[in-house]
N, C-alpha and C positions, 0 to 999 in steps of 0.2 A: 504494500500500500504506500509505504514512506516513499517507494522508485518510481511509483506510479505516480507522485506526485513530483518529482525531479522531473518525469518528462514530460508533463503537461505544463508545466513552469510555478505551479504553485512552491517548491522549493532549489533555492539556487546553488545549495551546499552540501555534498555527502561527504561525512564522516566517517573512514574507516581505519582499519589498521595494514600499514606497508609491507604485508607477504605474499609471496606468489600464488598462495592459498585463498587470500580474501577474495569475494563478489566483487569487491571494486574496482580490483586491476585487473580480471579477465572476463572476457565476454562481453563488455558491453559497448555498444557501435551505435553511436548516437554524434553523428557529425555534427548534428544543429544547436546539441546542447553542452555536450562538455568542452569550456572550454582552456582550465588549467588542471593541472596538478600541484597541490601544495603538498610537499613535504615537511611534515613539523622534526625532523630529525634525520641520520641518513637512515635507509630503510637498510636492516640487519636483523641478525638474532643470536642470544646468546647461548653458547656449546659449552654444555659442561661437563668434566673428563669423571663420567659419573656410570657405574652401569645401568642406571633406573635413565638413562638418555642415551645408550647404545643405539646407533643406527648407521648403517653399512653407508649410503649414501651421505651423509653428513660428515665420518668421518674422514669419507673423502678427499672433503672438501678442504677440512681439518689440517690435513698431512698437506695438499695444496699449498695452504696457508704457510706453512713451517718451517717445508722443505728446504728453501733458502737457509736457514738456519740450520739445523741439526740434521743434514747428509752428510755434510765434509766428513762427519763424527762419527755418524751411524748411518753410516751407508747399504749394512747390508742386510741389517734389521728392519730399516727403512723399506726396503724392496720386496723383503718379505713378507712386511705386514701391508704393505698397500696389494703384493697383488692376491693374500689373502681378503683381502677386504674386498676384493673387485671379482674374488670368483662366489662371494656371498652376497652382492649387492641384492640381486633378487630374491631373498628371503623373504618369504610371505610373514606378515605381521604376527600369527601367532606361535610361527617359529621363531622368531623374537621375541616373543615375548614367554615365550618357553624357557628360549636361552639367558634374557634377565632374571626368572625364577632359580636359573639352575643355578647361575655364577649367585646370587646370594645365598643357596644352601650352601652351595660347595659340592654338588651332586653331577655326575657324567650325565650324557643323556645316551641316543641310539643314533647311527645312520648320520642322516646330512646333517639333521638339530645338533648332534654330538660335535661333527666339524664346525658349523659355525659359533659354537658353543667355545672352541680352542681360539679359532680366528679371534674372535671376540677378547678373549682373555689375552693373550698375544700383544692385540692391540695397546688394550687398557695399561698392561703389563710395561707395552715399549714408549707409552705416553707417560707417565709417570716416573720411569726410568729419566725420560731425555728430558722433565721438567722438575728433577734435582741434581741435574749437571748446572753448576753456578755459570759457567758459561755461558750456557745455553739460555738460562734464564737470563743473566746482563743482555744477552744479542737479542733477546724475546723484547726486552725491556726496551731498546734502543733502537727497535725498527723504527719507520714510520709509518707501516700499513699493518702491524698485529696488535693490537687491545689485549692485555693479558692479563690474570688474576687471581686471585684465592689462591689458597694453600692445597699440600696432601689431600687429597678424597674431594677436596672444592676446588680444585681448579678450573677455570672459565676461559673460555676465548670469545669473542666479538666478532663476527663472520659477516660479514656486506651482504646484504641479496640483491645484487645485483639484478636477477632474472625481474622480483618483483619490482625495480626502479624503471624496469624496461617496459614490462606489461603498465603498469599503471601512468606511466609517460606517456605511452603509445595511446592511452584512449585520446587524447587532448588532440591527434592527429591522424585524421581517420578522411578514408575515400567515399568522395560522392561525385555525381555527374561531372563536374565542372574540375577534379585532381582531389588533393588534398590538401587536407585544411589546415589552417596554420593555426599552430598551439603553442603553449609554454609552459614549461615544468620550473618552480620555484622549490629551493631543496636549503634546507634551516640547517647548516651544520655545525652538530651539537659535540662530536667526537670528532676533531682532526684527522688522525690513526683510521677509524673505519671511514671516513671519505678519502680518504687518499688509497685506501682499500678498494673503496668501490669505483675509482676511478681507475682502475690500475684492470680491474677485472671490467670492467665496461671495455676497454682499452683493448682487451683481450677478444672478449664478445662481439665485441660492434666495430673493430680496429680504428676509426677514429672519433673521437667525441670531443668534446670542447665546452666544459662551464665557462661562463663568467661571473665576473661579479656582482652583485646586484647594483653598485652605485655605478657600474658599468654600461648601464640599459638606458637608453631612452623607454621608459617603463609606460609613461602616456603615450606615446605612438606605436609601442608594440598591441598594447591592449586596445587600440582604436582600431589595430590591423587585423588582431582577431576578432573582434566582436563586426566589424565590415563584412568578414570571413563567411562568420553565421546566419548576419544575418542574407546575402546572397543563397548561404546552402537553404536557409528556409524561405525564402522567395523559389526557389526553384521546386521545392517540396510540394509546394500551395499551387505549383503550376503560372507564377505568375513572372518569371524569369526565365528567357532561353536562352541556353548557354550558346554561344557564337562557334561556328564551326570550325576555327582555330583555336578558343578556348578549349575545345575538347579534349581530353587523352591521346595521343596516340596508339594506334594499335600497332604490334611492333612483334615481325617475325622473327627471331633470334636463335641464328643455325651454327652449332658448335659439329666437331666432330664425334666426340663417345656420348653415348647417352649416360655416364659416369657422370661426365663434368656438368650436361645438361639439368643434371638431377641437383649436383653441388650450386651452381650458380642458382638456380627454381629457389631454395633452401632460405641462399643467403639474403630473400628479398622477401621473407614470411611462408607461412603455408600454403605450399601450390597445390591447384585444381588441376588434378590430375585429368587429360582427356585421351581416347585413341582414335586417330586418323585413320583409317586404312588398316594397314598393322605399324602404323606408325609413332609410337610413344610421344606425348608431349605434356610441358609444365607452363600450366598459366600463373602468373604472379602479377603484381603492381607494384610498378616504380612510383617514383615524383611525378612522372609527366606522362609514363606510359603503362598499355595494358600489353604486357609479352605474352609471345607463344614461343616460349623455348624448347628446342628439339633437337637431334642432333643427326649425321649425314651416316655413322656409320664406319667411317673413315670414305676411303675413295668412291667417290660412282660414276668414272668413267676409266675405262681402258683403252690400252691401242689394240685392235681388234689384229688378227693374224693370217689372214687371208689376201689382204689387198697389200700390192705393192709391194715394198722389203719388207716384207714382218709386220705391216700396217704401217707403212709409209709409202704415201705416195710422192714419185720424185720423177720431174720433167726431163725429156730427153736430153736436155745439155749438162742434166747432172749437179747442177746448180738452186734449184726450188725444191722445198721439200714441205710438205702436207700429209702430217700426219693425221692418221683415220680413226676415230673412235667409238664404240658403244658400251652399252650399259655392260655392269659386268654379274655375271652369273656362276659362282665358283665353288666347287666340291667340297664340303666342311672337311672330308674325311680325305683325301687323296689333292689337293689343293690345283685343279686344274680346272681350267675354261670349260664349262657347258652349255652345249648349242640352246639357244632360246628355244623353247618346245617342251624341252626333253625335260619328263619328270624323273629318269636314272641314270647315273653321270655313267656314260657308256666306258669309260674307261676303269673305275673301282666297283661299279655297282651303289655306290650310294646316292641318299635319296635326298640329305640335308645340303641346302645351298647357301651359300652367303648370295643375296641379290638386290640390288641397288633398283632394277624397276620399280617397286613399291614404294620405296622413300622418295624417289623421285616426283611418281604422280603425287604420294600424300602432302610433299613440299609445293607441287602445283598448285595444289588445290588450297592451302593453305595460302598461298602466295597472293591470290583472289582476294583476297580476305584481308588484308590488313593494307594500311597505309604504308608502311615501308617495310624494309626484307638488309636485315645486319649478318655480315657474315662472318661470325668471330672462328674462324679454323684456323688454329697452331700457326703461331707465327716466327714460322720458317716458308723453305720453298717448297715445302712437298706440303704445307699448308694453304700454302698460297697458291698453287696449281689445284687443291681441292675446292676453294674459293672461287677460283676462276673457272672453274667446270661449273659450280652451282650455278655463278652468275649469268654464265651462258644460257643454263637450261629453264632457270625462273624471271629473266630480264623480259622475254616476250609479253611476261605475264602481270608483272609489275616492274615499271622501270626505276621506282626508288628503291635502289637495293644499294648500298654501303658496306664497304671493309670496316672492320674493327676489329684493335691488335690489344690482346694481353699478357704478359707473362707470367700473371698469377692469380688461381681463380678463389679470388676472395671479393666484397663487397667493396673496397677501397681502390679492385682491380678492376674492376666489371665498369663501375660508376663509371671510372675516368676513361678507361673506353667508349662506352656510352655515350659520352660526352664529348669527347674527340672520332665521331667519325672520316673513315678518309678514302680515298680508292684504290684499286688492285695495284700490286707494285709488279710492272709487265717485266720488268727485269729477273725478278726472283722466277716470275713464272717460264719465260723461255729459258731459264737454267734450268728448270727440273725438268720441262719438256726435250731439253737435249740430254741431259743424264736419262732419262726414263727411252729416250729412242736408243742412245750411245749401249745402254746396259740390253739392252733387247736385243739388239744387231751384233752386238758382240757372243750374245747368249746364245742364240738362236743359229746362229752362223757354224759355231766352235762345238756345241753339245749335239746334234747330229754324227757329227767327225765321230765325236766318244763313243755315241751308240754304237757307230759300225765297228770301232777298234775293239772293243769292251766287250761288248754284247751285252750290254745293262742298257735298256732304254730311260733311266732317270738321273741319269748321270747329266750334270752341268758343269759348263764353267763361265766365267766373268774376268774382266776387265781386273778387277780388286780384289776378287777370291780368290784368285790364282796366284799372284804374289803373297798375300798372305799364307795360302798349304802350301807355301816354298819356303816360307819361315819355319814355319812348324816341322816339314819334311828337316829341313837342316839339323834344327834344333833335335829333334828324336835319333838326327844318327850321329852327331856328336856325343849326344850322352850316353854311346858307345864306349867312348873314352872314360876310362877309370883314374881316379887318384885317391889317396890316403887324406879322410879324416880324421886328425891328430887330434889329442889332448894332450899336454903337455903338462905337467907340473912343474912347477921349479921352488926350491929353496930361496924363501926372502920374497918370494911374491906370492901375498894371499889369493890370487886369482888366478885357475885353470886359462891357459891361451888354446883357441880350440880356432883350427886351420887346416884349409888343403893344403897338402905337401906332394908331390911324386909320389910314387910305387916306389917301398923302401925307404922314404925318410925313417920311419918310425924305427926301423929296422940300426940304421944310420946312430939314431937318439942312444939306442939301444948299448950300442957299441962302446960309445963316445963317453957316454953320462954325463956329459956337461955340455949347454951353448952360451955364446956368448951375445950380449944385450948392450948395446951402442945407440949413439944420438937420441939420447935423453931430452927430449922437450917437452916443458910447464910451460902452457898461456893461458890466459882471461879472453873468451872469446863472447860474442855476443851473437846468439840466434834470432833472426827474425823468422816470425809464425811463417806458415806455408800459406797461399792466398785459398781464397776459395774455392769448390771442385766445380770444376767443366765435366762435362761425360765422360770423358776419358778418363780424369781422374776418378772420378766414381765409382767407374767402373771397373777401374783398375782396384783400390781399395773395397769396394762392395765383395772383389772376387774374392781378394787375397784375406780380410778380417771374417768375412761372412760365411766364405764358403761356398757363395752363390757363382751359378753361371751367369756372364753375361747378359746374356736374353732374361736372365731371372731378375738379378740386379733391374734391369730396364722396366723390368714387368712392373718389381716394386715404387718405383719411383714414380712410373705412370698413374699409380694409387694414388702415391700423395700430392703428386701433380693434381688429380682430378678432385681429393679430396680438398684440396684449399690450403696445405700444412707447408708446400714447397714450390717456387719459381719454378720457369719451366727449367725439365730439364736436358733439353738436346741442344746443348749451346759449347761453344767452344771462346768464352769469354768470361773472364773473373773479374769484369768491374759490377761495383758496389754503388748501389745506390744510396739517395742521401736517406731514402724512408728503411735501408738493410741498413745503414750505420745506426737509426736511432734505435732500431728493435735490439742490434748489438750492445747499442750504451745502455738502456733498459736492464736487457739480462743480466749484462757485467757489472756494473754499479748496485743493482740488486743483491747479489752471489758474491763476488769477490769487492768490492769496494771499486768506487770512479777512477781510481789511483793505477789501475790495470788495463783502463780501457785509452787505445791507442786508433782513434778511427781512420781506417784507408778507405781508398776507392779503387784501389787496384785495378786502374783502369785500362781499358782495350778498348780499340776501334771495332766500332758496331752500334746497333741496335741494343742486340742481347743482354743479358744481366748475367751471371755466375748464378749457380745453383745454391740458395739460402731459403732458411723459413722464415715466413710469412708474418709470425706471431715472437713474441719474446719469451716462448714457453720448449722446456725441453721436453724428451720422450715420456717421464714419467707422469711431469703435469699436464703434456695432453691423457694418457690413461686414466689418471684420475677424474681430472672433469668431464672426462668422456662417459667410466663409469657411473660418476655423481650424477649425470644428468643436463651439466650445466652447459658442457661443449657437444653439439652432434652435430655429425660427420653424415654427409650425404654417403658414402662409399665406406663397406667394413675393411676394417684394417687386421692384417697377418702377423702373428710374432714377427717375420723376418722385414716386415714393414715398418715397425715399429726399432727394428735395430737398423736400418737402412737411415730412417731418418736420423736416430742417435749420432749418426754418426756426419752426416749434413750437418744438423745443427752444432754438434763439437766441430768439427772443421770451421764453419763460418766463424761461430765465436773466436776459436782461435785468432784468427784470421785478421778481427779488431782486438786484440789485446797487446799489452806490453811485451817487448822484446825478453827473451831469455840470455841472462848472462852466468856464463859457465867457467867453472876449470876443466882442463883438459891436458892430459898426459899421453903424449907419443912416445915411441919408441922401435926399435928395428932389434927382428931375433936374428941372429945368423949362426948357418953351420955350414962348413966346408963349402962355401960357394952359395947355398941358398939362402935368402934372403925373408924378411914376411916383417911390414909392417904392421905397428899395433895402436889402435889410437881407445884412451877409454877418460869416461866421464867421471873423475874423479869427488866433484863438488859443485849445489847448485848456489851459486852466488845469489841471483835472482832470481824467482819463480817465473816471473813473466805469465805467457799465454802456456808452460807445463800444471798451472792448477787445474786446467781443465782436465787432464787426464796425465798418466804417466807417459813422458812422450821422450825423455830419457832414463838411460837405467845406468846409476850412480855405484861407483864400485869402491872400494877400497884394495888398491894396490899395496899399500905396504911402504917401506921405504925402498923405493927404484934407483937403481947407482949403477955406471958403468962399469961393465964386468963380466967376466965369467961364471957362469949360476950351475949349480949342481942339478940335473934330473931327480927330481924324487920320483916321477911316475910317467911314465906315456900309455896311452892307449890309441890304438886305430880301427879304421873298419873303413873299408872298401865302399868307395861313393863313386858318382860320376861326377868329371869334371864340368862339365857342362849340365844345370839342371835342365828340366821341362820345362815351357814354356807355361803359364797361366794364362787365366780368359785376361784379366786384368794386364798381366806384362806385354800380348797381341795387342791389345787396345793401346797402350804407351809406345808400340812400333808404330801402329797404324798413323796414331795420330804426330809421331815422330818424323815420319817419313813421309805424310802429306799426300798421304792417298785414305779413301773413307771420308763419311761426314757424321757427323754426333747422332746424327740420326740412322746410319747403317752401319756402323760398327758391332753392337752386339746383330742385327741380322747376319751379318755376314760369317759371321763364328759360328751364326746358327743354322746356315746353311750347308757349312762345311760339314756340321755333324748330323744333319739329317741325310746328307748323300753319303755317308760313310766314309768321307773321308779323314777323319779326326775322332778318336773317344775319348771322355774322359775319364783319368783313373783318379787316386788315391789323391786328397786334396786338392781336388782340382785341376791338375796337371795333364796337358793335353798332347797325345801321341798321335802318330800319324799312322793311317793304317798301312795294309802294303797295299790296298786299290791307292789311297790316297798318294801313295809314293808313284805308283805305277800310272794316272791319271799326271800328276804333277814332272816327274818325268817326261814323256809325252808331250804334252804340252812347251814344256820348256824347250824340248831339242826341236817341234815342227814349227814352234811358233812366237818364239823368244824374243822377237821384235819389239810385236805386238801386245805381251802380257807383259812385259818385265815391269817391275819395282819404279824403274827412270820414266819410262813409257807411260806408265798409269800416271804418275805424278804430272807428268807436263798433264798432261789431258784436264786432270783434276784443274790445274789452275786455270786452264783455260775456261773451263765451264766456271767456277767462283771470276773469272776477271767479264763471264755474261751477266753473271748476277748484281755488279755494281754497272751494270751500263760501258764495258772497256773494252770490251770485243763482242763480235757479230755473229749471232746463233749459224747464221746458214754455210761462214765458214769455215765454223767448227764440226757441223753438222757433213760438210762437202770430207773434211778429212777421215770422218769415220767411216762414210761411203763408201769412199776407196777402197779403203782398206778393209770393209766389210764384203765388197765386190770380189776383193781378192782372195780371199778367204773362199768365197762359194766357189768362185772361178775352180781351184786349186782344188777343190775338196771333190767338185762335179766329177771333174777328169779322172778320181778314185773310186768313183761308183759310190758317193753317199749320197742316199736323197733326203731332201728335206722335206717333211711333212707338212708346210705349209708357204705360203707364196715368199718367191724369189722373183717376184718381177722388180726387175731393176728401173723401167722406164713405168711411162703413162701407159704403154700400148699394153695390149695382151691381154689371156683371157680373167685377169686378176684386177683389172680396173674396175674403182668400185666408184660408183655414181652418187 
């Protein structure tokens, strides 16, 4: 009855209390009437470290809160009781309240009640442990965003609710005919510590927010602007106001590539109205200005078809013009090959599942009808921008306001400023992937024929870029052929085993001798600076070597956090830093280690691109937690090895802004009879630098080191190769060493090799060459060496990147591979290989396609 009269205007004022619980801050959509929020205090609640207040979710939040503090300390209690608490988050209420009956008798219970029963106790146990460490308590005391209190058995914390400052904010601005309406949130703050709390977790949630002051406000023209606001929304209500056909919304088709990201971006703009087109998924939401329909392409939907002309290229008789031929693509989930339009069973494997771009096509048509304008935000690279310019091809007939928009990160702070800067196709990027996407085909297509007849394996390929790389790995696998002696050495007078390859027979040597002598003794003060941020390559190189992951796996993961919101893109070969990555750096570091460590770079490089960094100022474990609590959600589920993937992004970038490391460091040189081995170790950390983040040297104690003759206490050996195996991650540091591959086909390409057999992987990761692999790679090297080699591919590679900034001319890059693609068929014909699909070189013949 009291609400019934709030919206009939008999009263002007509701009175509640600031939880994300109350009637007042959810549900209710009354554009015409409400038009502030007052907060008499910040909105919060208080947590007390009590078990009659045990709750899986709140302690969550809890440990959130803390972590900054009492990890350095308790780090591995820390770990275990959050991700005990987060595999009982879902306790239903009266197994809680079971488990508060049990922990006051002091009684076990049965089954899951009995685990959450330990969790629980665990908890309480490691919270009253870490809030009688005086430390802990002084650094509790001297935040500026924890409220802390009470003694033993009463301790309290002050916890921000954010969520309810959001809901009850949000009613004051709300959608009707004409956008939305303008509101003001007025917030009384009564605890410094929980606002600078809730600003910090607003910060976090909403990534940018901005109070001001109140004596800061023109306060009579804001309230003039609102109450104008209303009273428009209720003239329009009453039918007696039409809104102007520019005043209105936009409606606004907004085409990403995965329907991942499609679902993350829908998210970060409120609760989307889920619809289906066709079978084509889509997220409605409202901006400031517009009504979207977001949806996503799939990835590619057009190919070069394989029939017309070279492999789908049509090229004029002087050899000179070249028009490449495309259609939809329709493609075998199970055996990954072209299926003729018609066929509902992919005549080559028998399967029935296709990947097929017709449907998203017409459902984008059809949508395309429909709205005022058509954004086409796909990856912003050039295999992104070749997908953009296929959509815009196929939806411009339909609507001709259609617009490029570029993001690197799909967050709300990312999306907005796209949004807001649209711009159009960049034809540069796009004739660069259009001639890598013909150059890779021609060279594919030309060369894996040849294999079929030599082999007799009709799935066998080669490439341009694949084939110097199984020439790496071939090398690499018969080198480590070669043997030599892993030593241990002891010696009298130094506390540290030296462990080293030697020849076949050092040990043997050691053995004899019992003593080597140890010369050029050098002590220095050196100073390390952080490693910069990761590019693909390095990621991927570290993803392989720490994580264990392949390649293609690594990529997989990252794609996640790409789509879920947590990380810039990541297929970039650039480690500058932006000025919004330096402040989430000074954030974390200033928070965790003090301002004192934070050293901002921009580590910059020419491009577009950013460096691969997160989005938020929050590490692995404060996303799990507020992911568990409820507070942060993820449009995309995330995987343990997602969760260590980013661990390890966000350590790197931090690093990356921190203070320099300064060290001691002790060299020195062993020798015997002629062999020589220097030794370099880290004696002492002078300054911690950017090593708090993690252990990133290992400090030894030598002893006292003097030149001399040193006694053998002990040797041991064992038969290694000299040369190890190559890794996913060390292929990746050649490729990108040597200047062939793009951040975007580097783990394919590794994953190519190992789907045709020519590479497995063994033990750690370490990748062998098989003998097809040796025997294909061979081959290839002595008929075709020209063509494939290492130098060969590299020139090519730059010449296609000097298309992509506008520096050379696609047709006569395109005229060079021609040739040389000509020649190949030429050569291969006169051997009796046919190719299964068109080799017309000109316009003429029966392969012209109209």
């Amino acid at each position: 009855r009291i609400f019934e009269k709030f919206v009939i205007g008999e009263l002007d004022v509701l009175v509640g209390i600031a939880s994300y619980r109350s009637p007042l801050t959810r549900g209710i959509d009354l554009p015409e009437r409400v038009r502030y929020a007052v907060f008499t205090g910040v909105p919060k609640f208080r947590l007390r470290i009590s078990i009659d207040e045990f709750q899986p979710s709140r302690w969550l939040i809890l440990l959130n809160e803390i972590k900054d503090v009492v990890y350095n300390k308790y780090a591995k209690e820390f770990d275990r009781v959050l991700g005990g608490l987060i595999k009982i988050r879902l306790a239903t209420r009266d197994t809680l309240e079971a488990v508060r009956e049990a922990l006051k008798k002091n009684i076990e219970l049965e089954g899951f009640p009995e685990f959450v029963r330990r969790v629980a106790k665990e908890a309480l146990d490691f919270l009253n442990k870490v809030l009688k460490d005086p430390e802990v308590v002084d650094r509790l005391r001297k935040s500026k965003t924890i409220t802390f209190g009470g003694k033993e058995g009463e301790y309290f914390f002050i916890i921000p609710d954010a969520t309810a400052y959001i809901q009850a904010s949000g009613r004051t601005s709300r959608l009707y005919v004409g956008g939305l309406t303008k509101g003001l949130s007025v917030l009384v703050v009564d605890e410094e510590k929980a606002f600078n709390a809730l600003l910090r977790d607003l910060r976090w949630l909403l990534e940018t927010i901005d109070f001001k002051e109140y004596s800061e406000v023109d306060l009579d023209k804001l309230i003039k602007e609102v109450d104008e606001d209303r009273l428009k929304v209720k003239l329009v209500l009453e039918g007696k106001l039409r809104i102007k056909e520019r005043e209105l919304m936009k409606t606004t088709l907004f085409i990403v590539e995965s329907p991942n990201k499609a679902r993350t971006i829908a998210k970060l703009f409120g609760r989307p109205t889920r619809k289906t087109v066709g079978s084509l998924q889509t997220f409605e939401v409202i901006t400031e200005n517009r009504l979207m329909i977001i949806t996503a392409t799939g990835g590619h939907v057009l190919d070069l078809v394989k029939d017309v002309g070279l492999f789908g290229v049509e090229v004029d008789d002087d050899g000179k013009s070249f028009r490449p031929v495309y259609s939809l693509i329709k493609r075998c989930i199970r055996c990954g090959r072209d299926v003729p339009e018609g066929e509902e069973v992919c005549p080559f494997c028998g399967g029935k599942v296709f990947i097929e771009s017709k449907p998203v096509i017409e459902a984008l048509r059809q949508l395309a009808t429909q709205v005022d304008e058509i954004l086409v935000g796909t990856d912003p690279d050039a295999e992104g921008e070749k997908i953009a310019w296929d959509v815009t091809l196929l939806l411009k007939p339909l609507n001709k306001n259609i617009w490029r928009v570029r993001f690197h990160e799909v967050t709300r702070r990312g999306i907005t400023n796209a949004l807001a800067n649209p711009t159009t196709l960049d034809y540069n990027m796009v004739k660069a992937q259009i001639v890598r996407r013909i150059e890779d085909r021609w060279i594919g297509f030309s060369l894996s024929p040849i294999l079929w007849k030599v082999f007799g394996l009709n799935f066998l390929s080669a490439g341009r870029v694949q084939t110097p790389v199984l020439g790496w790995i071939v090398d690499q696998t018969e080198k480590h052929r070669i043997k030599a002696e892993l030593v241990t050495l002891k010696l009298k007078g130094i506390n540290v085993p030296l462990i080293f390859k030697a020849p076949r027979g050092f040990t043997d040597k050691v053995k004899e001798l019992g003593k080597v002598r140890i010369r050029d003794i050098r002590k220095e003060v050196v100073e390390i600076n952080p490693p910069p941020p990761y590019t693909t390559d390095t990621m991927l190189s570290e993803g392989s070597r720490v994580l264990g992951l392949s390649a293609p796996r690594v990529m997989e993961s990252a794609q996640r956090l790409f789509e879920a919101g947590l990380i810039t893109y990541h297929r970039t070969d650039s480690t500058t830093v932006s000025s919004l990555g330096i402040a989430i750096a000074k954030d974390y570091i200033s928070r965790v280690y003090g301002e004192e460590y934070f050293r901002g770079r921009k580590w910059e490089k020419p491009g577009a691109h950013e460096c691969i960094r997160p989005t938020r100022p929050l590490d692995s474990r404060q996303i799990r937690s507020l992911r568990a609590a409820g507070v942060l959600a993820l449009a995309v589920p995330l995987r343990p090895e997602d969760y260590r993937l980013y661990d390890l992004i966000f350590r790197r970038f931090i690093m990356s802004q921190m203070t320099p490391c300064k060290l001691e460091r002790t060299s020195f040189t062993l020798e015997l009879e002629g062999f020589t081995k220097e030794f370099t170790f880290t004696t002492k950390i002078i300054e911690e630098g950017f090593s708090k983040v993690g252990r990133f040297f290992n400090v030894v104690d030598l002893g006292e080191v003097a030149e001399g003759v040193y006694e053998v206490v002990d040797v041991e050996s064992r038969v290694v190769p000299e040369y190890p195996l190559y890794t996913y991650g060390e292929v990746v540091e050649l490729m990108k060493d040597k200047g062939i591959g793009r951040p975007s086909t580097y783990a394919k390409i590794l994953d190519i090799l190992r789907r045709r057999g020519y590479i497995i992987e063994v033990k750690n990761g370490k990748l062998v060459a098989t003998t097809r692999g040796k025997n294909v790679y061979k081959y290839l090297s002595e008929k075709f060496n020209d063509l494939i080699s290492e130098e060969r591919t590299r020139k090519l590679q730059e010449k296609i990147d000097l298309i992509e900034v506008g520096n050379e001319e696609m047709e006569r890059v395109l005229k060079e591979f021609f040739n040389e693609t000509v020649t190949i068929i030429e050569k291969a014909s006169k051997e009796g290989v046919i190719y299964p699909t068109g080799t017309n070189t000109t316009n003429k013949g029966p392969n012209r396609h109209t």
